[in-house]
C-alpha positions in Angstrom: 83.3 143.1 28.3 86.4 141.7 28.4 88.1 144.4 30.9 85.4 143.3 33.3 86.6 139.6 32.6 90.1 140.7 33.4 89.3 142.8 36.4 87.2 140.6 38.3 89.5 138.6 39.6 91.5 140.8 41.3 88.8 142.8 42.8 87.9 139.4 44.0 91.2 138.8 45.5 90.9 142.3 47.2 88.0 141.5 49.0 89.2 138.0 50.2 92.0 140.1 51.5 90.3 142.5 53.7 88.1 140.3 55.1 90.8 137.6 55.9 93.9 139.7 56.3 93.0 144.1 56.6 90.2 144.1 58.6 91.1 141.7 61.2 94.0 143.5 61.8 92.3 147.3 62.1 89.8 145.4 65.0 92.9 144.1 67.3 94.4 147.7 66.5 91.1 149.6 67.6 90.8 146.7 70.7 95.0 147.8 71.8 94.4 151.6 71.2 91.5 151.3 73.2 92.5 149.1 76.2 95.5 151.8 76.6 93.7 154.9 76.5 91.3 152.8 79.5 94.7 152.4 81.6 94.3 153.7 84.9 96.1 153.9 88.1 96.5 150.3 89.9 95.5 148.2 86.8 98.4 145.1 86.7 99.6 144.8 83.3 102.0 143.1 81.0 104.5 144.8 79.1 105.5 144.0 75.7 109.0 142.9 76.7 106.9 140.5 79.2 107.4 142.9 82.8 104.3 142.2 85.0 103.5 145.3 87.3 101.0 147.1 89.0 100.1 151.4 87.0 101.9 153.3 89.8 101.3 156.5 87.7 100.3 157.7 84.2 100.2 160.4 82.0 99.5 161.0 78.3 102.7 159.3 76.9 104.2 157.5 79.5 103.4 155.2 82.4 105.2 153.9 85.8 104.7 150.3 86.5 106.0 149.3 90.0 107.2 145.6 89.8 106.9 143.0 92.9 110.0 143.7 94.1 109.4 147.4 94.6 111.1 149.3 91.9 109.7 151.7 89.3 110.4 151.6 86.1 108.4 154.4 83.4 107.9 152.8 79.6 105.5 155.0 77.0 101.9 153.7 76.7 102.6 151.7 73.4 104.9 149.5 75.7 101.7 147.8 77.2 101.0 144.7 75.7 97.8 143.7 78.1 95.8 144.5 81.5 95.3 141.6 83.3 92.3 141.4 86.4 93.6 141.5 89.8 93.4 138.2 91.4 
């Protein structure tokens, strides 16, 4: 009985850290993974380095955001940090 004692708290302790710390953080994951698999040609986004540009093209890895002033430049799919709706 007194391994149970022992052990309680930190099982305790575990599960106040999922639910405040672990799972939180596997939902924004899934919410990223799945708003870049939904990219899609014309979508204006935001890099993570803070570009903003329209999808110009896309492929499996990478894709080529055209910026306002005309240029292209190609970052890899993890690179977008958000799609934002066109105004």
């Amino acid at each position: 009985m007194s391994v149970l004692q022992n052990i309680w708290p930190l099982l305790l302790m575990f599960v106040i850290f999922y639910f405040l710390l672990i799972r939180p953080q596997q939902k924004r994951q899934k919410n990223v993974q799945q708003m870049q698999s939904a990219l899609k040609k014309g979508d204006k986004v935001v890099t993570i380095g803070g570009m903003h540009g329209l999808v110009d093209a896309i492929d499996e890895s990478q894709v080529v955001v055209r910026s306002t002033d005309g240029s292209k430049l190609t970052f890899d799919r993890n690179a977008i940090r958000e799609v934002r709706s066109v105004d």
